[in-house]
C-alpha positions in Angstrom: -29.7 24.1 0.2 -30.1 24.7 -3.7 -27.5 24.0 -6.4 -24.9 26.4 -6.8 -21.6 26.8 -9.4 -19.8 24.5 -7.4 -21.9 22.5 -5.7 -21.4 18.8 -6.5 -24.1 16.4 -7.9 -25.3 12.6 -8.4 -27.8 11.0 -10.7 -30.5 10.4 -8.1 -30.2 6.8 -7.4 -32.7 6.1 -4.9 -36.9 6.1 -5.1 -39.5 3.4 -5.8 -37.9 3.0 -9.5 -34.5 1.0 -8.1 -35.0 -2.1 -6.2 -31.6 -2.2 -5.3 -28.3 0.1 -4.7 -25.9 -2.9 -5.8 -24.0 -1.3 -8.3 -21.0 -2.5 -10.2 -19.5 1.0 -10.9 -19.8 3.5 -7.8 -22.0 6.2 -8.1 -20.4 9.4 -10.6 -20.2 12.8 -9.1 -20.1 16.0 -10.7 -20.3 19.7 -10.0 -22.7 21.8 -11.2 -21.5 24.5 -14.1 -24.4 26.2 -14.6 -27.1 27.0 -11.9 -30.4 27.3 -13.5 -33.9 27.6 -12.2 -34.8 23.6 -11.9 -32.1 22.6 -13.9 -28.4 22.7 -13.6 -25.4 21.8 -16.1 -23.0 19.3 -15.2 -19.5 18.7 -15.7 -18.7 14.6 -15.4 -15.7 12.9 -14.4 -15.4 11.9 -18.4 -15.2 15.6 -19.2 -18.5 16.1 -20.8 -20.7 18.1 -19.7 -24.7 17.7 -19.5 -27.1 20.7 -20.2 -30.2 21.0 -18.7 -30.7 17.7 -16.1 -34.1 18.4 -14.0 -33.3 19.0 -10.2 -35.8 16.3 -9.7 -33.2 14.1 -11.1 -30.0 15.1 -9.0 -29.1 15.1 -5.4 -27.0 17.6 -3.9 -23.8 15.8 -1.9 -23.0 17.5 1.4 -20.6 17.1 3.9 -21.0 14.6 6.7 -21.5 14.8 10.2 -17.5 14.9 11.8 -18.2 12.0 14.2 -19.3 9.6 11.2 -16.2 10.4 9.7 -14.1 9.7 12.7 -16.4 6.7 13.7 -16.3 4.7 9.9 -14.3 6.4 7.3 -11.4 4.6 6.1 -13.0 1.7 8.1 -14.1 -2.0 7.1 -17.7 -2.0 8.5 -21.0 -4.2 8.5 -24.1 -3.8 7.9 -26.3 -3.6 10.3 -30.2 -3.1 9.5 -32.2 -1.0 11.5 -29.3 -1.3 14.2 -29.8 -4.6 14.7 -27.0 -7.0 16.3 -28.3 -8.9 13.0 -26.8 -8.0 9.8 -26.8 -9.2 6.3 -24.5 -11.4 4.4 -21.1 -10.9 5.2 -20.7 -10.1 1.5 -22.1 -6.9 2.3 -19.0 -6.1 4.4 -16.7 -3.8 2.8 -14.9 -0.3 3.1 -16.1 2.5 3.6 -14.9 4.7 0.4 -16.6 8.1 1.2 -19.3 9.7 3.4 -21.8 12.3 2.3 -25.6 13.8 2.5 -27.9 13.5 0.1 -30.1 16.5 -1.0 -32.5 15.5 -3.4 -33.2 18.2 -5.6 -30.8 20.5 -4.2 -33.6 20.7 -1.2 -33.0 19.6 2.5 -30.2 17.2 3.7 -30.9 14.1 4.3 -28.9 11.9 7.0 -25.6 10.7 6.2 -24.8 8.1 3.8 -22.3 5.6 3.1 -20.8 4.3 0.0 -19.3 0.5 0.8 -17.0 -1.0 -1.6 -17.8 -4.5 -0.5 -16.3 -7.9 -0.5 -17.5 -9.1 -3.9 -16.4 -5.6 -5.5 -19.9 -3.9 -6.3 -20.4 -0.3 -4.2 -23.5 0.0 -2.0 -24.8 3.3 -0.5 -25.9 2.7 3.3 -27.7 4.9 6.3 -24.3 5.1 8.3 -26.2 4.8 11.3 -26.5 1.2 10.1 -23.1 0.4 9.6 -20.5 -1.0 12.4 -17.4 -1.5 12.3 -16.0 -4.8 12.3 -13.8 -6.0 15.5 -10.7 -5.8 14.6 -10.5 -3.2 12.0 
């Protein structure tokens, strides 16, 4: 894929430079305004819109795969690494708020993603193949 008027976008917020995808705000999204040639202007949730941000710095957000959303959305779930009976903390646990794929760049789709509102209140992004829900729920 490659951004379009339309498309909708998010800082990058994953590479070697973050250590972590605890966040205490969940991740903005905006939708591109202006398709350039390796840049894009983008209309924010605030209203303001940003000229000029470098594809390298924005993924693409693309529909998920239909049996994710079935399987999780809307669903309190658990993280489970590497799917793993083991899983972290149970103050990863949380709701599932959205479902999406990340194209970095605007390039190829990556496999689904996640973003967990979890017990404690921050949002994480996870692989959803490493999420389960939990019994129960």
């Amino acid at each position: 894929m490659a951004f379009v008027v339309g498309s909708v976008a998010a800082l990058r917020i994953t590479g070697p430079q973050y250590t972590s995808s605890v966040q205490a705000q969940p991740p903005q999204f905006g939708v591109v305004t202006v398709a350039g040639v390796l840049v894009e202007d983008v209309l924010w949730p605030d209203g303001h819109v940003e000229a000029a941000i470098p594809d390298a710095g924005l993924d693409e957000l693309l529909s998920p795969d239909p049996a994710n959303v079935t399987r999780i959305q809307g669903r309190y779930v658990r993280h489970t690494p590497g799917g793993s009976s083991n899983s972290d903390s149970t103050g990863f646990d949380g709701y599932v708020v959205m479902l999406y794929k990340r194209a970095p760049g605007g390039g190829a789709a990556g496999p689904d993603r996640a973003l967990v509102r979890t017990q404690t209140g921050f949002y994480m992004e996870f692989l959803a193949s490493e999420l389960a829900v939990v019994p129960g729920n």
